[in-house]
FITIRO-342922 format. One record per residue: chain; x, y, z of N, C-alpha, C in turn. Coordinates in nm, 3 decimals. Layout:
+-----+---------+---------+---------+---------+---------+---------+---------+---------+---------+
: mol :     n_X :     n_Y :     n_Z :    ca_X :    ca_Y :    ca_Z :     c_X :     c_Y :     c_Z :
+-----+---------+---------+---------+---------+---------+---------+---------+---------+---------+
:   A :       X :       Y :       Z :       X :       Y :       Z :       X :       Y :       Z :
...
+-----+---------+---------+---------+---------+---------+---------+---------+---------+---------+
***
This chain:
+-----+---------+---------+---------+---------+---------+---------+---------+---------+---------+
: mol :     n_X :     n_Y :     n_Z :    ca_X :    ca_Y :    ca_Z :     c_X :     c_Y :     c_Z :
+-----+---------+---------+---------+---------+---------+---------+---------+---------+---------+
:   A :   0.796 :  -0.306 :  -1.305 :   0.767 :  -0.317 :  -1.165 :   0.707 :  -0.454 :  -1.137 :
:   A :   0.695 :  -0.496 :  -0.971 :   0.681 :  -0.629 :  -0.957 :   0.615 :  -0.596 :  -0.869 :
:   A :   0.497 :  -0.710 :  -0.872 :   0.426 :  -0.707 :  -0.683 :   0.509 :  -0.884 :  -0.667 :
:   A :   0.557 :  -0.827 :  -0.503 :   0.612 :  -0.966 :  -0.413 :   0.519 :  -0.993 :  -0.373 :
:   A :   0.460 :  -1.129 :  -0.318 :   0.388 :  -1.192 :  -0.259 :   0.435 :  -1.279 :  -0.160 :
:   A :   0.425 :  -1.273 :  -0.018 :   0.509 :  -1.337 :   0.039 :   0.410 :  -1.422 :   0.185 :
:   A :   0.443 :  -1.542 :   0.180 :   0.329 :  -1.635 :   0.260 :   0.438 :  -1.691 :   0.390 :
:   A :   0.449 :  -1.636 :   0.486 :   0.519 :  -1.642 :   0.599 :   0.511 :  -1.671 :   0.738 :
:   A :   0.546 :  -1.774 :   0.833 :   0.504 :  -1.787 :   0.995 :   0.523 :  -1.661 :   1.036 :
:   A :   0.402 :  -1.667 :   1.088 :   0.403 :  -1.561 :   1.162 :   0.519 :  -1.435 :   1.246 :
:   A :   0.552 :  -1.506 :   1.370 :   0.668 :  -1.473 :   1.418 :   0.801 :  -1.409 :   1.315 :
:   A :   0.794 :  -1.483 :   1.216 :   0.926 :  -1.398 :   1.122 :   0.881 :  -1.296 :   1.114 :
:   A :   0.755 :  -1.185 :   1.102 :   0.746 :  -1.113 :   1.034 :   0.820 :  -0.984 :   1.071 :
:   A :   0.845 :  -0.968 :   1.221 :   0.941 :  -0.814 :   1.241 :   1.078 :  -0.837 :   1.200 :
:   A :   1.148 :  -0.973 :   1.168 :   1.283 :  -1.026 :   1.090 :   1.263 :  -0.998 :   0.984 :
:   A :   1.150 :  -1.017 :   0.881 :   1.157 :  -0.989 :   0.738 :   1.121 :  -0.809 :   0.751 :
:   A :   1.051 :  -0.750 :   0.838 :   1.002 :  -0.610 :   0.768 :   1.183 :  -0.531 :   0.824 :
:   A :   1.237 :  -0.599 :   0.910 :   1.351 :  -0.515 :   0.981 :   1.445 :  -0.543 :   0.825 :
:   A :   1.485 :  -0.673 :   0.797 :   1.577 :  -0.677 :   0.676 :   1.533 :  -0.612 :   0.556 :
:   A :   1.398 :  -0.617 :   0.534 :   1.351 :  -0.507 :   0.367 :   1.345 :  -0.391 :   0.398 :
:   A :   1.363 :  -0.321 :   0.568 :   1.368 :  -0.170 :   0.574 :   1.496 :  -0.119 :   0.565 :
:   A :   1.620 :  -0.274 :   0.600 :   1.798 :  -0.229 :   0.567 :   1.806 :  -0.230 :   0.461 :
:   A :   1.711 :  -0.288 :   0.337 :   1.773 :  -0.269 :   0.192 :   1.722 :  -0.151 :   0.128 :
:   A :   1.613 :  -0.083 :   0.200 :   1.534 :   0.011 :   0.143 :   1.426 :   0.009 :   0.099 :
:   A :   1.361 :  -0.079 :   0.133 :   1.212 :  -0.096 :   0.099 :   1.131 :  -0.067 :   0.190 :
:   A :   1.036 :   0.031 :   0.203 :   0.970 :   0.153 :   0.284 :   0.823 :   0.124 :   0.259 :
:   A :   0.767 :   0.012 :   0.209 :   0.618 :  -0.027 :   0.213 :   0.589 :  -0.141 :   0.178 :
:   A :   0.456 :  -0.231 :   0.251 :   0.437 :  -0.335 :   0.268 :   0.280 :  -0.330 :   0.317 :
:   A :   0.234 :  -0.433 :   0.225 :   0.092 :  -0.447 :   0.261 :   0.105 :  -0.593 :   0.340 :
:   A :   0.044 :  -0.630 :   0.533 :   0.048 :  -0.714 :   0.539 :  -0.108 :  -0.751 :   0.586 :
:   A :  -0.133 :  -0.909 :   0.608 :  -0.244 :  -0.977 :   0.600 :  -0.225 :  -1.071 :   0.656 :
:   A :  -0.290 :  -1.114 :   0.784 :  -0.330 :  -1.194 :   0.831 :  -0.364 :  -1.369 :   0.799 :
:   A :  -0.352 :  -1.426 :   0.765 :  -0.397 :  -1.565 :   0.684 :  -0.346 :  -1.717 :   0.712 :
:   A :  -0.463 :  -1.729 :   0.659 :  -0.491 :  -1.916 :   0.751 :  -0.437 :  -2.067 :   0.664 :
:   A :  -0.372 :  -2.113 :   0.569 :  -0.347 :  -2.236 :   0.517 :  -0.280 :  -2.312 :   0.570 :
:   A :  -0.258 :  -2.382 :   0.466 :  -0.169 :  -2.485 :   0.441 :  -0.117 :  -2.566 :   0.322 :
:   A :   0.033 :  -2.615 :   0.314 :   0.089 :  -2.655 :   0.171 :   0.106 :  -2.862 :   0.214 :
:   A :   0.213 :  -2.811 :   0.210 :   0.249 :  -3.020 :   0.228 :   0.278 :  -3.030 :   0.398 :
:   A :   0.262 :  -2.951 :   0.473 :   0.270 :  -3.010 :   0.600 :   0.101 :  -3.052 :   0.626 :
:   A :   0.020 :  -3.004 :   0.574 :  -0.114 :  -3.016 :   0.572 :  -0.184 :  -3.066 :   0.723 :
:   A :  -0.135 :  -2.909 :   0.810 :  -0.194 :  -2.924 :   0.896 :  -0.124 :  -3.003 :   1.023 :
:   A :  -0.214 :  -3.001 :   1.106 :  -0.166 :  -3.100 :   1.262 :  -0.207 :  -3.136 :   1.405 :
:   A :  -0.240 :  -3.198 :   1.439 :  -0.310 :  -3.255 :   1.578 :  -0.254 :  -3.176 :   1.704 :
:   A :  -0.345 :  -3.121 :   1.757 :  -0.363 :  -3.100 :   1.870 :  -0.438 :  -3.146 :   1.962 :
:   A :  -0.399 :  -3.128 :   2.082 :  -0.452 :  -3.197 :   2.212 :  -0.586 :  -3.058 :   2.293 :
:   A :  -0.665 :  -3.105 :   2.353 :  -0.783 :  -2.977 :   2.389 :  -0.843 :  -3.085 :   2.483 :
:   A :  -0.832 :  -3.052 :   2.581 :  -0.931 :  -3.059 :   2.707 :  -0.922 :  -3.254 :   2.657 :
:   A :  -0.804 :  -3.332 :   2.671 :  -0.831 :  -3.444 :   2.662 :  -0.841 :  -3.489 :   2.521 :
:   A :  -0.937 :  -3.392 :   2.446 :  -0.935 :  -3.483 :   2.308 :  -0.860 :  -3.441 :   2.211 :
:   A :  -0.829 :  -3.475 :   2.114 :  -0.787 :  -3.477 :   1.983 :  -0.808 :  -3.444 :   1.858 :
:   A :  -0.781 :  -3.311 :   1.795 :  -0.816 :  -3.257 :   1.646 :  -0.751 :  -3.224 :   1.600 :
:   A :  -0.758 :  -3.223 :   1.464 :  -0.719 :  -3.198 :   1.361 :  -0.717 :  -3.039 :   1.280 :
:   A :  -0.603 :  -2.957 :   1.291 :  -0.593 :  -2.793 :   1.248 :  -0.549 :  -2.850 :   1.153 :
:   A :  -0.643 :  -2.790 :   1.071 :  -0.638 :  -2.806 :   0.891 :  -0.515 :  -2.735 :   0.852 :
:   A :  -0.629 :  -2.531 :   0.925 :  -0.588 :  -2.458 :   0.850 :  -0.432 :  -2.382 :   0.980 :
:   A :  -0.304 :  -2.380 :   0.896 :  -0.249 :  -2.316 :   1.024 :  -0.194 :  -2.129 :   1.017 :
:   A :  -0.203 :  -2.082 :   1.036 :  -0.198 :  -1.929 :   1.062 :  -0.054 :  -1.863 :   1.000 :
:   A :  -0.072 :  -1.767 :   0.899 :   0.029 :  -1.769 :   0.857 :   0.021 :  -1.600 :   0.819 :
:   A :   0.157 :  -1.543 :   0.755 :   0.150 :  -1.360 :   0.745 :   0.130 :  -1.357 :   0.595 :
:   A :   0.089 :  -1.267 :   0.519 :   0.080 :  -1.294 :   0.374 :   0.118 :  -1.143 :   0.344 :
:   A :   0.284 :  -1.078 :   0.277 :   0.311 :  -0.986 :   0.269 :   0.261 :  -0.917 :   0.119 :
:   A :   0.262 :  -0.855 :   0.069 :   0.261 :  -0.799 :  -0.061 :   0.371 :  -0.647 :  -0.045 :
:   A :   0.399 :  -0.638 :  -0.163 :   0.582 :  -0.551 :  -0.150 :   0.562 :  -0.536 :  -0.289 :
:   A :   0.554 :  -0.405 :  -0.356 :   0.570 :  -0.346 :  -0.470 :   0.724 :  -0.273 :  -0.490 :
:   A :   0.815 :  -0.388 :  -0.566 :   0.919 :  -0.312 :  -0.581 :   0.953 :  -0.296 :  -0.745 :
:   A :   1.040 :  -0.202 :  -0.769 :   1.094 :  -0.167 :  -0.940 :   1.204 :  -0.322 :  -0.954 :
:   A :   1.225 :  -0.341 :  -1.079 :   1.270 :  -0.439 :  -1.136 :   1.421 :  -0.478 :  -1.090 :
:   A :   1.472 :  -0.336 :  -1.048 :   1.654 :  -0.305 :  -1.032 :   1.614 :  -0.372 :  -0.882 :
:   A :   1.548 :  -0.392 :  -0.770 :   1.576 :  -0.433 :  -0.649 :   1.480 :  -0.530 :  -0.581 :
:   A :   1.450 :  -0.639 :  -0.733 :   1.387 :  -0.779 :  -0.733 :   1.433 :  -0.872 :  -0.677 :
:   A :   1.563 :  -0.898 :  -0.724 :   1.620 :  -1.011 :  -0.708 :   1.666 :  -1.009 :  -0.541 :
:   A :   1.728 :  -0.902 :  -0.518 :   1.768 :  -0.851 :  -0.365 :   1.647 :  -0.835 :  -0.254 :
:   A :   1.565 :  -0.825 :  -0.272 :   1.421 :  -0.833 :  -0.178 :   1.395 :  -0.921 :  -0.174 :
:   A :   1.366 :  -1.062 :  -0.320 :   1.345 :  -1.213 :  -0.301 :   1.391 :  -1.275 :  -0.158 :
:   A :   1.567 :  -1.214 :  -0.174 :   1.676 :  -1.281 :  -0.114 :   1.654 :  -1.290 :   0.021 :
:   A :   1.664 :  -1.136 :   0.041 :   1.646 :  -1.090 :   0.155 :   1.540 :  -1.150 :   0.259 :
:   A :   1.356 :  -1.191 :   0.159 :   1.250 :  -1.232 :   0.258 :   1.314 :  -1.357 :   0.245 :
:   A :   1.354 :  -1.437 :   0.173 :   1.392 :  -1.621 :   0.198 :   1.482 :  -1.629 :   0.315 :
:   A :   1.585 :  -1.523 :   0.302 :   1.714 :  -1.551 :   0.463 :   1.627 :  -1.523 :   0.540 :
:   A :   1.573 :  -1.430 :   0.583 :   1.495 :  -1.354 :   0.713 :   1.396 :  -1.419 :   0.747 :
:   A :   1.316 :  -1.521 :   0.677 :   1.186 :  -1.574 :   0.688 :   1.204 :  -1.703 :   0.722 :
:   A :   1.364 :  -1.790 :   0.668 :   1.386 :  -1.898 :   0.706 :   1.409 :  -1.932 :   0.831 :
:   A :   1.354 :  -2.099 :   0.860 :   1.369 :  -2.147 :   0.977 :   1.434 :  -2.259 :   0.996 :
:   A :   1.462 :  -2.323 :   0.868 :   1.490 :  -2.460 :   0.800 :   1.392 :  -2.551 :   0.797 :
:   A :   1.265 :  -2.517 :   0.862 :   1.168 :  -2.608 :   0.912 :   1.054 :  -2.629 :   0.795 :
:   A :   0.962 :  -2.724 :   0.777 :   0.856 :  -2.759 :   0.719 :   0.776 :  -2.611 :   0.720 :
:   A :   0.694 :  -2.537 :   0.586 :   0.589 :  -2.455 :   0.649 :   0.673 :  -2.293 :   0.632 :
:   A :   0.778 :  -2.295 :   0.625 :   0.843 :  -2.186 :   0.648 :   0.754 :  -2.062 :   0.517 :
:   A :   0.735 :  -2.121 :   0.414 :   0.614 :  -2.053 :   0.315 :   0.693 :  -2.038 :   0.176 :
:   A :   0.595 :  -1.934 :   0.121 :   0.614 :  -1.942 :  -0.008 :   0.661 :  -1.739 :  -0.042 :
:   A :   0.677 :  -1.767 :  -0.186 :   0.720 :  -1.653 :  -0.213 :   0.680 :  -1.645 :  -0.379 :
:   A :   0.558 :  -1.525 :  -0.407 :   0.533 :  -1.519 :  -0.549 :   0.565 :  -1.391 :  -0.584 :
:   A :   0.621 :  -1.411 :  -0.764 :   0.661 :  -1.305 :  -0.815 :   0.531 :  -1.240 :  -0.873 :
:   A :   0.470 :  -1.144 :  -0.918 :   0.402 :  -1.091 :  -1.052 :   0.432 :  -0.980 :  -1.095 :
:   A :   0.370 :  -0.916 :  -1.211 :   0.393 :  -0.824 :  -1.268 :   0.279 :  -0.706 :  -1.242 :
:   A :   0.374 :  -0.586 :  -1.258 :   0.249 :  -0.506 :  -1.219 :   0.252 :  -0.409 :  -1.321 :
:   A :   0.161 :  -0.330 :  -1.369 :   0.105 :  -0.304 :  -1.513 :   0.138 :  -0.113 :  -1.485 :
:   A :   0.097 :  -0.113 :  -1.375 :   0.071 :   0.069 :  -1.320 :   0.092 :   0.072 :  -1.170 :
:   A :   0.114 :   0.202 :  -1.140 :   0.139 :   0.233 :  -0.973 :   0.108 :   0.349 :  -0.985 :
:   A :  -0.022 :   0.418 :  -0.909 :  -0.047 :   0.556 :  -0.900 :  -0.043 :   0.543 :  -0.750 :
:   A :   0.029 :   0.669 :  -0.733 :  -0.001 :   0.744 :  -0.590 :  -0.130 :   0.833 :  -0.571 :
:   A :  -0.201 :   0.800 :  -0.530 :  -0.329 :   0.845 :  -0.491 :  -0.339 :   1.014 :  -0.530 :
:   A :  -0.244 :   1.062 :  -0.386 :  -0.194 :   1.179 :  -0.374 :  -0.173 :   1.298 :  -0.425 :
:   A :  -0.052 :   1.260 :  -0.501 :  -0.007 :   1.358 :  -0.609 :   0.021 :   1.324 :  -0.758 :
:   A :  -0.074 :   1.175 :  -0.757 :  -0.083 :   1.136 :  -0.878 :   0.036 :   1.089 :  -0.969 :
:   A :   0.164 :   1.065 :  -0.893 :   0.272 :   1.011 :  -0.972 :   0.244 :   0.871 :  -1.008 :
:   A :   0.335 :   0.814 :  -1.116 :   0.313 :   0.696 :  -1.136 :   0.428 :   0.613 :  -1.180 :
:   A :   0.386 :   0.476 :  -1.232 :   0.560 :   0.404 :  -1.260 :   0.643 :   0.395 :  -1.109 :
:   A :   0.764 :   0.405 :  -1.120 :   0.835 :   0.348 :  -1.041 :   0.863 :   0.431 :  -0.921 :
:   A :   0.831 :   0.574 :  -0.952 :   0.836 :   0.722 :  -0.911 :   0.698 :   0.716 :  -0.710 :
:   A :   0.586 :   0.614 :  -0.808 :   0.488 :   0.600 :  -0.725 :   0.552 :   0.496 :  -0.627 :
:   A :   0.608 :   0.456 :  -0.608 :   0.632 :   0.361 :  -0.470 :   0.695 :   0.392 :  -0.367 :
+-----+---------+---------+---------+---------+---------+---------+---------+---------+---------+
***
């Protein structure tokens, strides 16, 4: 099993949860969140003056899927999330060790 990690503008995010709910992926932890990579930020205008947004506002998904529908979920958030533009985000793989369902206590791949 894999946890996705997925660092996304905002606005994509009902494009990416609509395309991972056509492939079958039925849960998603999302999060709110503030960086920045190599666009590092950008000037805005306010009442006349001029500053500097470091940090810019971004969706940060997490997606626990089994190994057989990795590669196809990658795919899926990179088309749906793209804009062609600077900033569009990132996408991390890891490994995940266990998955219990709270519930009824299943686990492995059974739990997701």
């Amino acid at each position: 099993m894999k946890m996705i990690t997925a660092v996304i503008k905002p606005f994509k995010l009902d494009d990416v949860r609509a395309a991972l709910s056509d492939i079958g992926i039925r849960g998603m932890t999302i999060e709110e969140v503030k960086g920045f990579g190599r666009q590092k930020g950008h000037t805005e205008l306010y009442r006349g003056a001029e500053y500097v947004v470091d940090f810019l506002p971004k969706v940060k998904l997490q997606i626990a899927v089994d190994e057989s529908v990795l590669e196809q979920a990658i795919e899926t958030i990179q088309n749906s999330a793209c804009t062609g533009k600077i900033g569009d985000g990132k996408i991390f793989v890891s490994s995940l060790e266990q998955v219990v369902r709270i519930r009824t206590g299943e686990t492995g791949p059974e739990a997701l």
